[in-house]
C-alpha positions in Angstrom: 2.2 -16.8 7.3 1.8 -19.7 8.9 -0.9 -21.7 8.2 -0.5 -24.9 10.3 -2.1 -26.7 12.9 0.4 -24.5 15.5 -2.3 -22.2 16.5 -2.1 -21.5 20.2 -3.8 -22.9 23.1 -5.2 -19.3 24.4 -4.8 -20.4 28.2 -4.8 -16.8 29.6 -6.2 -16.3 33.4 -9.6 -14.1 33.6 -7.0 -11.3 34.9 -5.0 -11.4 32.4 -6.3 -8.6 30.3 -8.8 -7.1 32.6 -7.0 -3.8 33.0 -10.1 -1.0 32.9 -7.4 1.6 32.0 -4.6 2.7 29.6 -3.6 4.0 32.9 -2.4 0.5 34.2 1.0 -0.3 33.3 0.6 -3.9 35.4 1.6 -6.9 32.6 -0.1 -10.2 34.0 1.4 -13.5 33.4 -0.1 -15.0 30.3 -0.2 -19.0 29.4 0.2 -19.3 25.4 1.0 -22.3 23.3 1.6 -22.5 20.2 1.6 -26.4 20.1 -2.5 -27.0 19.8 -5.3 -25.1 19.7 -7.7 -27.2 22.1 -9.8 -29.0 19.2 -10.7 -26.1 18.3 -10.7 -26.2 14.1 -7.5 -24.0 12.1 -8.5 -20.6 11.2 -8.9 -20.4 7.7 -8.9 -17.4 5.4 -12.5 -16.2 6.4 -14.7 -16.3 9.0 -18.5 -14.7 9.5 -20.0 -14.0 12.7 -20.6 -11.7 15.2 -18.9 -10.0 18.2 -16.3 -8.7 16.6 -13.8 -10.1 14.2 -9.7 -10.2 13.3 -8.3 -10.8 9.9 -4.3 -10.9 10.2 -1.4 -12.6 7.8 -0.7 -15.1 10.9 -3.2 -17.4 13.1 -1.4 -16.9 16.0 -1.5 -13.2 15.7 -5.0 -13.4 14.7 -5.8 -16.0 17.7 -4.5 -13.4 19.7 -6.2 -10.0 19.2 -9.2 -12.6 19.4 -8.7 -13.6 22.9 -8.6 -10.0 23.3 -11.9 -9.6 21.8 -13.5 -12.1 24.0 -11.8 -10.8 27.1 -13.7 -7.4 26.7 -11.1 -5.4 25.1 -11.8 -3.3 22.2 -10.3 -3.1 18.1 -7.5 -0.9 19.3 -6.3 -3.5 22.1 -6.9 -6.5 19.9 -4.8 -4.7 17.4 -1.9 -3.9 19.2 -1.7 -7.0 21.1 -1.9 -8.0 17.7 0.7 -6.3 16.2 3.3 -6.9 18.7 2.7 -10.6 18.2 3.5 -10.3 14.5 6.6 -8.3 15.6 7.9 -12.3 16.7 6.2 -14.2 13.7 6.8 -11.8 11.0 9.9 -10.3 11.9 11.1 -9.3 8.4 7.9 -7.5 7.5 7.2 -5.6 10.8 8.0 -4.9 14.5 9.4 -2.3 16.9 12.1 -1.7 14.5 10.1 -0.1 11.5 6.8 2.3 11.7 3.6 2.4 9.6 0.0 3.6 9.8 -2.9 4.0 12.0 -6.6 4.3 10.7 -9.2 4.2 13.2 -12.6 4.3 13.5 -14.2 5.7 16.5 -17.8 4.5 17.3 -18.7 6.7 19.8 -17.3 10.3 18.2 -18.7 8.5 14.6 -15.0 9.9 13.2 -12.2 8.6 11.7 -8.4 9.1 13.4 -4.9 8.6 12.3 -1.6 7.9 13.5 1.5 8.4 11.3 4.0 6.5 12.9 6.4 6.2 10.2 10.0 6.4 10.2 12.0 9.8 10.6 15.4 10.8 8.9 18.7 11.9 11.3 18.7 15.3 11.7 21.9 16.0 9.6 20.2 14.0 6.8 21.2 15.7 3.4 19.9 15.3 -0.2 23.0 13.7 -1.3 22.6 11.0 2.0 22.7 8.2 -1.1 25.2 9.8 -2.8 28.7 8.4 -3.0 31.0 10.7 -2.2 34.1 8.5 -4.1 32.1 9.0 -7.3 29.2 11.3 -7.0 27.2 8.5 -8.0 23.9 7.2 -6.3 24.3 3.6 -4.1 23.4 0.6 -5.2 19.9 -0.5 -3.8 21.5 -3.4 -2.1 24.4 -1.3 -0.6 22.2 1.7 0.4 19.7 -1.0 2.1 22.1 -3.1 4.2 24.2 -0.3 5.9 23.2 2.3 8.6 22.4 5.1 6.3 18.8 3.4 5.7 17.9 3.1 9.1 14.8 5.7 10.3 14.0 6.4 13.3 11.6 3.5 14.7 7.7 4.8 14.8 5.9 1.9 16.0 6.5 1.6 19.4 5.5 5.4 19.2 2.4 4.6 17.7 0.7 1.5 20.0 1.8 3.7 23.1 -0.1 6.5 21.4 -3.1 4.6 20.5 -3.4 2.3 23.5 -3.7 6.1 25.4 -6.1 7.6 23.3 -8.8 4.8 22.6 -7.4 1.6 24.0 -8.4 0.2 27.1 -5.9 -1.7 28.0 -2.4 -0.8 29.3 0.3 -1.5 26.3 2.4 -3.3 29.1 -0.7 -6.0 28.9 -0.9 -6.1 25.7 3.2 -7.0 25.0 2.5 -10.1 27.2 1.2 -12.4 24.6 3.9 -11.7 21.9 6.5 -11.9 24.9 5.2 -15.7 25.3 5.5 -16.4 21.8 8.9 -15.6 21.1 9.9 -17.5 24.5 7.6 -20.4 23.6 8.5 -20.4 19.7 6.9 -21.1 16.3 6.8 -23.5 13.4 8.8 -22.4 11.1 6.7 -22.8 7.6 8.3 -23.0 4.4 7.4 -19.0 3.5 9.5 -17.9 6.3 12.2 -20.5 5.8 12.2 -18.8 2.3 12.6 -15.5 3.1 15.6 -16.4 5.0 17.1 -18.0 2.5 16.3 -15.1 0.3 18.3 -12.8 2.6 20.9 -15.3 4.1 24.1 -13.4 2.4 22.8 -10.0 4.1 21.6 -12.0 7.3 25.1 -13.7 7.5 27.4 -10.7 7.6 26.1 -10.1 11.3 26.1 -12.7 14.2 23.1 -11.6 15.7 20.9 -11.8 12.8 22.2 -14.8 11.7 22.5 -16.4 15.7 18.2 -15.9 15.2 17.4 -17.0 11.8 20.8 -19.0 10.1 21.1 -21.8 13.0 23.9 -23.4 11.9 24.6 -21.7 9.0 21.5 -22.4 7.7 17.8 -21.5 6.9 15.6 -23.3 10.0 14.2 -26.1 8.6 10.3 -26.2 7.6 9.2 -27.5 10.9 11.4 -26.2 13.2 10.9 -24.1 16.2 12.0 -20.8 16.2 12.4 -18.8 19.8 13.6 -15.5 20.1 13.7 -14.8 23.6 15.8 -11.5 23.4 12.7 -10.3 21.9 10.4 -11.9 24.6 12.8 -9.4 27.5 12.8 -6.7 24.9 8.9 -6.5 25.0 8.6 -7.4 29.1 11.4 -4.6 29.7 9.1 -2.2 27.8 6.4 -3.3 29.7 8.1 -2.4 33.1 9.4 0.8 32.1 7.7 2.3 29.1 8.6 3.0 25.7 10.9 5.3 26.7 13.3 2.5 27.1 13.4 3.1 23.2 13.5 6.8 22.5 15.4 7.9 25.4 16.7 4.8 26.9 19.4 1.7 27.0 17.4 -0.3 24.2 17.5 3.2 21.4 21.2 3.4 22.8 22.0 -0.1 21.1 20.1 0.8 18.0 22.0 3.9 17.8 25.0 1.6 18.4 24.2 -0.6 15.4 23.4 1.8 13.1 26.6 4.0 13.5 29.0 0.5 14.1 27.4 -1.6 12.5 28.1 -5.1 14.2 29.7 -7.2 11.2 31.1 -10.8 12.0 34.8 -11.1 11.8 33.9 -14.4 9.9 30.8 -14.0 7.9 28.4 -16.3 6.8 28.6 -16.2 3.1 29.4 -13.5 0.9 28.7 -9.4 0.7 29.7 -7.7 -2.1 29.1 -3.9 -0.4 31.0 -2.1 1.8 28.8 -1.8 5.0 28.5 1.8 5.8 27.5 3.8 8.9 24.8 5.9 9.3 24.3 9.2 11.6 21.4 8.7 13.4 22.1 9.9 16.9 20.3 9.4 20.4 18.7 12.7 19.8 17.3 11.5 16.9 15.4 9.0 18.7 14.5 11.1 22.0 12.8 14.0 19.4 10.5 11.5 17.9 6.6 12.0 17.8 4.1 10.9 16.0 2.2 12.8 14.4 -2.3 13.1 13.9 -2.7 14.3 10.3 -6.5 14.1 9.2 -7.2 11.3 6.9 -7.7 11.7 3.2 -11.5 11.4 2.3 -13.3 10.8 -0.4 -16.6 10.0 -1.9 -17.6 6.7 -4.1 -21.1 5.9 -5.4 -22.8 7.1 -1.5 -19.4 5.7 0.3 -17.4 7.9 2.0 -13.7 6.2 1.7 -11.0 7.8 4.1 -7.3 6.8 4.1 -3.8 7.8 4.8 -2.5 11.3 4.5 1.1 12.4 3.8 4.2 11.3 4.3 1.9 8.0 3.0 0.6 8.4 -0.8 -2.0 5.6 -0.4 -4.8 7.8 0.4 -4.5 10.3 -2.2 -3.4 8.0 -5.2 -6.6 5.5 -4.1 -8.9 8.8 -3.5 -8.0 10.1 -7.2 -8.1 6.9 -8.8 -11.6 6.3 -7.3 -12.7 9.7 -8.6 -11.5 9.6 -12.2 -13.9 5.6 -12.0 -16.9 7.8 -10.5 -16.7 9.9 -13.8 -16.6 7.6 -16.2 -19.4 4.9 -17.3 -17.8 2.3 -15.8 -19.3 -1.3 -15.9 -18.2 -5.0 -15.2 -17.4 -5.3 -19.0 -14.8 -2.5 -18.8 -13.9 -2.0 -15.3 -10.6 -3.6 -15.4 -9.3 -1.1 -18.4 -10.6 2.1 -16.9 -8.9 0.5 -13.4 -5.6 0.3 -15.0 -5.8 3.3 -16.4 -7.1 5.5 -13.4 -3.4 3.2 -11.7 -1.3 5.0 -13.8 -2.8 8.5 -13.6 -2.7 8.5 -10.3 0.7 7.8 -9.9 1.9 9.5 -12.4 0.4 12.6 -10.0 1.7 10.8 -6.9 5.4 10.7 -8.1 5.6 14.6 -9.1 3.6 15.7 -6.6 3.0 14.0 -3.4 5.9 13.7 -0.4 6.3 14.6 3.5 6.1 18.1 2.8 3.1 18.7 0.3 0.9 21.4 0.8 -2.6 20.8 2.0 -3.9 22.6 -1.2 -2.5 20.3 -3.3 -3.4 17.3 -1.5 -6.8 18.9 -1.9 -6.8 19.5 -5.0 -5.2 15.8 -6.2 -8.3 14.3 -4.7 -11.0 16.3 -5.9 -13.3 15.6 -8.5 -12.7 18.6 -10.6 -9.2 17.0 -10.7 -10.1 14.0 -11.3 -12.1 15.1 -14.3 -9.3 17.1 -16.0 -6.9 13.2 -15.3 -10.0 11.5 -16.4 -10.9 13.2 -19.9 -7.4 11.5 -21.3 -9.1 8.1 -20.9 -10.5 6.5 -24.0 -12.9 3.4 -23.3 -11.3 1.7 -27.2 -7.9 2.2 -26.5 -5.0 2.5 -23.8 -3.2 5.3 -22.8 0.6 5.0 -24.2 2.8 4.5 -20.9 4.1 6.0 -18.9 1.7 8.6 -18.8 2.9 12.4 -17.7 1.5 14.2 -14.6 -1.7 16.7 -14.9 -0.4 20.2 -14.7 -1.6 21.1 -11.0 -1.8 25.0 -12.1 -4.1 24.6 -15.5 -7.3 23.4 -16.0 -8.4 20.8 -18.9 -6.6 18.0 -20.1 -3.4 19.9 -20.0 -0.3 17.6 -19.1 3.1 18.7 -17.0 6.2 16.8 -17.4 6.7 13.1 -16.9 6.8 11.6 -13.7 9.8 9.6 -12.2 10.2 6.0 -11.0 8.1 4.4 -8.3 9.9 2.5 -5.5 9.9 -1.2 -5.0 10.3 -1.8 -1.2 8.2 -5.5 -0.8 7.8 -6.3 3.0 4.5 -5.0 4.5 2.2 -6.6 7.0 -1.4 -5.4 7.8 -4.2 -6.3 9.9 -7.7 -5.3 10.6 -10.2 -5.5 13.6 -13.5 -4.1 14.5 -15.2 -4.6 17.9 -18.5 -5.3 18.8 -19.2 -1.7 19.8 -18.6 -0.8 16.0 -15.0 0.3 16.5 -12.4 -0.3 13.3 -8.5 -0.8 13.1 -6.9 -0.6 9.5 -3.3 -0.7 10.7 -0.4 -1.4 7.8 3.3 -1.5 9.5 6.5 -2.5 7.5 10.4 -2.3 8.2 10.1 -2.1 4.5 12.5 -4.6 2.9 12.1 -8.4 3.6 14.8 -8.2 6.4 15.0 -4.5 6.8 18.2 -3.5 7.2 19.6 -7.0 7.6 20.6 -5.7 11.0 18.9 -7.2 14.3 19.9 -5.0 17.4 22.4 -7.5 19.8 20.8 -8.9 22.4 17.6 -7.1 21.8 16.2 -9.8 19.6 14.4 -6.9 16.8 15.6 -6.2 13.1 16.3 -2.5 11.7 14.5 -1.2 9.0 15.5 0.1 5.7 13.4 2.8 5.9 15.0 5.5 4.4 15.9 4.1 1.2 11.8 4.8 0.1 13.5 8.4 -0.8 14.3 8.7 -4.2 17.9 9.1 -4.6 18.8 11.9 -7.0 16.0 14.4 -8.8 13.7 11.9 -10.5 11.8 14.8 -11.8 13.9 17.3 -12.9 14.1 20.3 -13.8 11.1 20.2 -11.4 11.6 19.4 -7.6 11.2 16.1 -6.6 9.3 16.1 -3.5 10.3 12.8 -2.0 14.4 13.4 -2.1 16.0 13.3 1.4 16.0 15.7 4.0 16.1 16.7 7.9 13.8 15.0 10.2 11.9 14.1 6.7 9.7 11.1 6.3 9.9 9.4 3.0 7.1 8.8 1.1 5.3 5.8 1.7 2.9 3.5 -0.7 0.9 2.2 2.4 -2.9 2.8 2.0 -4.9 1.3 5.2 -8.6 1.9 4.4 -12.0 2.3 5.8 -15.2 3.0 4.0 -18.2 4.4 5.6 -21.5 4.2 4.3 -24.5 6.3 5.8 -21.7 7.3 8.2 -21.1 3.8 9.6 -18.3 1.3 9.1 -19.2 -0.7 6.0 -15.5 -2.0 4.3 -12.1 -1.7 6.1 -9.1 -3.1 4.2 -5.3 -2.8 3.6 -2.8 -5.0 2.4 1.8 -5.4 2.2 3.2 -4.6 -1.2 5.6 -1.8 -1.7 4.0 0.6 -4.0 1.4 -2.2 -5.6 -0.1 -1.6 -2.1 -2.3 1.0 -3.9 -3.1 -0.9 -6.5 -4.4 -3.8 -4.3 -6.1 -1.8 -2.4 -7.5 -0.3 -5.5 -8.5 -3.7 -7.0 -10.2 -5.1 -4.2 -12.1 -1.9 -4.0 -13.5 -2.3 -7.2 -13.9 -5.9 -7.3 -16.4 -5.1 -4.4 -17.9 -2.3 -5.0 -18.0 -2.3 -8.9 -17.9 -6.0 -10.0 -20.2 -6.9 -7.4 -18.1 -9.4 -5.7 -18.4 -11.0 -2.5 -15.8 -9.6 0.1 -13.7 -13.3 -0.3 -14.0 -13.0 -3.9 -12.8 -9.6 -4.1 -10.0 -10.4 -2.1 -9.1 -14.0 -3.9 -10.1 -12.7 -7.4 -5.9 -12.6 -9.5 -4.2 -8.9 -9.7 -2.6 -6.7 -11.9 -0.6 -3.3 -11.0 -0.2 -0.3 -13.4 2.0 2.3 -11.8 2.6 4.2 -14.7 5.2 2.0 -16.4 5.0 0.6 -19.9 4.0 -2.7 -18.7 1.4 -4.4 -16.3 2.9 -6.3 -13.2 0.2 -9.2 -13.1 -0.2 -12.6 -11.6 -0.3 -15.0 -13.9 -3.9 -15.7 -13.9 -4.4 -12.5 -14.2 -2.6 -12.3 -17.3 -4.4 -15.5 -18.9 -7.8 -14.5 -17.9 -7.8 -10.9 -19.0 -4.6 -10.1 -21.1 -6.0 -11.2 -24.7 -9.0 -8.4 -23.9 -6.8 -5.8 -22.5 -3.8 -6.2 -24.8 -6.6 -5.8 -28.0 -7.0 -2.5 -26.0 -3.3 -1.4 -26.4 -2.3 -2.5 -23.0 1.2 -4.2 -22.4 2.6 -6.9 -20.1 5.8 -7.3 -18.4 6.9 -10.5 -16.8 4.4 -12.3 -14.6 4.8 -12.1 -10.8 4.0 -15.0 -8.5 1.3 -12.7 -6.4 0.8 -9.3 -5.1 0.2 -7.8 -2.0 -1.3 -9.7 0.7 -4.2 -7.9 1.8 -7.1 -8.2 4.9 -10.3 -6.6 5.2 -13.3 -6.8 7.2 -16.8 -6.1 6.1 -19.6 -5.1 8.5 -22.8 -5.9 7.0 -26.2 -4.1 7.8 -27.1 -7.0 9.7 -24.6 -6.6 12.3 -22.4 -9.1 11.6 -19.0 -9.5 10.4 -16.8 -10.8 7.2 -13.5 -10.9 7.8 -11.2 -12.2 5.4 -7.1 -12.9 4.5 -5.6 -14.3 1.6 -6.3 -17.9 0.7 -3.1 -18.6 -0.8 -0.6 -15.1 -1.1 2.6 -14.9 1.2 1.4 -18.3 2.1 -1.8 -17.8 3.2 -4.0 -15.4 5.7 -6.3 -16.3 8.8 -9.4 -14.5 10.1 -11.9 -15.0 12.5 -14.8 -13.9 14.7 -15.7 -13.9 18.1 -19.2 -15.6 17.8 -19.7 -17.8 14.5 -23.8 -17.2 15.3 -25.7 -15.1 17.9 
């Protein structure tokens, strides 16, 4: 995130983004800077207002689904223009290399839509795809990662062509421009991303065109520096001339099929890799078979809200939806709320992990979000004294407090973005997109200026719930199961709260905590979103932040609850909140991942 006074100078000509129809695959000439911002003050972390408002990880991402905003186009125009811009300034979260999820609220039906654009495996994908075959023994997490067989089928591209069409009105080809200017024009390089380089320079040094982008010289850029990426900038424009098919059936999904079955490694590396890099199989068919897919979102209800969210392959909505429930049963107040929060985290997952992948049935999801279910997970919770972790699974077939076997491991994947808009028409976009590692695969495409995820290594690699099945193991064409949980809550059938956040798996339990910091503590959306975090996914101790930790550990631990280490921060979340007045709250982090930045189109009528 960078937070610096690099915001750009939105010179864009009154044509720019006047296109009246998806139809219009014309892509203007846009002036961007990113050198000044023309007086205008820094976006900060909120903003209030009116008009419509955008709450992104970046300002100059955020500065430009504004200009959208202003120019007349809607949430889902502002977003994707959005998104693609954060596909140049956070490249090792996000871009046309990795998938995600689409929530969107649509003013005029008064419904809620989703797109799951989320990475696919090959079609000859096997359970045993992370499997050694020298040893029969799974890969290491750093071996599986930074190799071919982790690479997915890309589902963004997919996805902003898809939503541009069905709500947008804009062409995508218009909306690629700004990002295209960016990566030509450049960035400052602040010290978050120079970290993340330097946290992934071995992996980024075994290949000369990841490190040729992000290790000039050897090296991490230096805080300060400009960073350009103009293989990106023709990437995006030759997309805009000829479509997306350029990807799934074209020369630029020929080169990623390329890298990820010969994987481009430098005859003279920059630093050291202790992993064989392996191929993977994904094949041009692979990537002309692609769709998305329209799954109905999760719903649920929450003291008068309606809350909907993301359906399979993504977990978020149905962990989020059951935790919710099993608060809604009990007496919950501010003096307990973070005890019975922690402990709804870990029932809920514990469910998540034995039940919940691509392939589970609508009944269950059904079930798992009920409030009969929710009352059978909820009668284990004691309001003196803490569950013993990790907590085993609720029997899906019995009714009571009956308990099934204990659930498996939850994944770790880190790098997430997410952003949020909502037009002045009362339109909403929760949209949360990921390569999944920081760095995906390590592996940018030559000469098309755009990393590869790691997608697939979100499947568990051997049975961690055996004897029973383990619904997230690899398979054909199968999705892995994803943690990302974009949000929108609707009260009296209109947008009230809209929210997501990055995070791995303590995505949910972000999500989670902000929704109760709002809508049970009582606090202010900024609050709720500044206020320190702890994550309990079922393991026998709490992640927190280490405010967390000294604020509330002495009352939680006299409950029985344990901590492991500290962590620096979780998730980095955004959220808007419409209010009944008709104005806006947008917010991003203060200070996580190096701070957020949101804003509004008109600061007063």
């Amino acid at each position: 995130m960078r937070i610096l006074p690099v915001l750009a100078a939105l010179s864009l000509s009154v044509t720019a983004l006047a296109a009246p129809s998806p139809a219009l695959a014309g892509a203007p000439t846009l002036g961007f800077g990113t050198t000044g911002h023309g007086g205008a003050p820094p976006l900060g972390p909120t903003a209030t207002g009116y008009g419509g408002a955008v709450a992104t990880v970046d300002p100059t991402a955020t500065a430009v689904g504004l200009d959208v905003l202003r120019r007349g186009g809607n949430a889902v125009d502002a977003a994707l223009a959005a998104a693609a811009t954060l596909g140049v300034t956070e490249p090792f979260s996000a871009g046309i290399g990795g998938g995600g999820f689409f929530v969107y609220y649509d003013a005029h039906k008064r419904s809620v839509s989703t797109i799951d654009g989320r990475e696919s495996g090959p079609a000859t994908m096997k359970e045993t795809h992370f499997i050694d075959p020298a040893d029969g023994l799974p890969y290491d997490f750093p071996e599986a990662r930074v190799s071919g067989l982790s690479v997915g089928t890309p589902g963004t591209l997919a996805t902003w062509d898809t939503a541009a069409r069905k709500w947008g009105t804009r062409s995508l080809a218009s909306l690629l421009q700004p990002a295209a200017k960016v990566a030509d024009r450049g960035f400052t390089v602040d010290a978050t991303f120079r970290q993340q380089v330097a946290d992934n320079a071995a992996a980024f040094g075994q290949f000369p065109s990841t490190s040729a982008i992000y290790l000039p010289g050897g090296a991490p850029p230096a805080v300060g520096s400009t960073l350009r990426n103009p293989d990106l900038a023709d990437t995006y424009r030759l997309i805009a001339r000829k479509g997306i098919g350029v990807l799934y059936n074209g020369p630029v999904g020929a080169d990623i099929v390329r890298t990820v079955q010969k994987p481009p490694v430098a005859t003279t590396p920059i630093g050291t890799w202790a992993y064989p890099i392996r191929p993977g199989t994904l094949t041009t068919a692979d990537l002309r078979n692609y769709r998305v897919r329209t799954p109905a979102p999760t719903r649920s209800d929450f003291r008068g809200l309606t809350v909907y969210g993301m359906s399979t392959p993504s977990s978020g909505g149905v962990a989020v939806s059951e935790a919710l429930n099993i608060l809604e049963s009990k007496k919950v107040t501010p003096q307990n709320a973070l005890h019975y929060y922690l402990e709804a985290s870990a029932l809920s997952f514990a469910d998540r992990n034995r039940y919940v992948g691509a392939y589970t049935s609508p009944d269950v999801l059904r079930k798992l979000v009920s409030d009969r279910w929710a009352a059978q997970r909820a009668c284990q919770i004691s309001p003196t004294r803490a569950l013993t972790k990790p907590v085993p699974p609720g029997d899906i077939t019995a009714s009571g407090c009956t308990p099934a076997t204990v659930g498996g491991p939850t994944e770790q994947g880190m790098s997430t973005t997410n952003l949020t808009v909502a037009d002045k028409w009362g339109n909403v976009v929760e949209y949360t997109f990921t390569i999944e590692q920081t760095g995906g695969n390590a592996m940018v495409v030559p000469g098309r200026g755009f990393l590869l995820n790691n997608e697939l290594t979100d499947f568990n690699f051997t049975n961690t719930q055996a004897p029973a099945a383990d619904p997230n193991l690899p398979g054909p064409n199968k999705r892995p199961r994803s943690s990302m949980s974009p949000t929108i809550v609707l009260k009296d059938g209109k947008p009230f709260l809209a929210l997501g956040s990055p995070g791995g798996a303590t995505i949910i339990t972000t999500v989670l905590q902000i929704l109760v910091n709002r809508l049970v503590l009582g606090q202010s959306l900024p609050a709720a979103m500044a206020a320190p975090r702890a994550s309990q996914r079922n393991s026998a101790g709490i992640q927190a932040e280490p405010a967390f930790h000294t604020t509330y550990g002495p009352a939680l631990t006299a409950l029985g609850h344990t901590f492991g280490p500290d962590v620096p921060e979780l998730g980095a979340a955004t959220a808007i909140e419409l209010t009944p007045r008709g104005s806006f709250i947008a917010t991003a982090e203060p200070a996580r991942r190096g701070g957020g930045a949101a804003a509004v189109v008109h600061p007063t009528r």
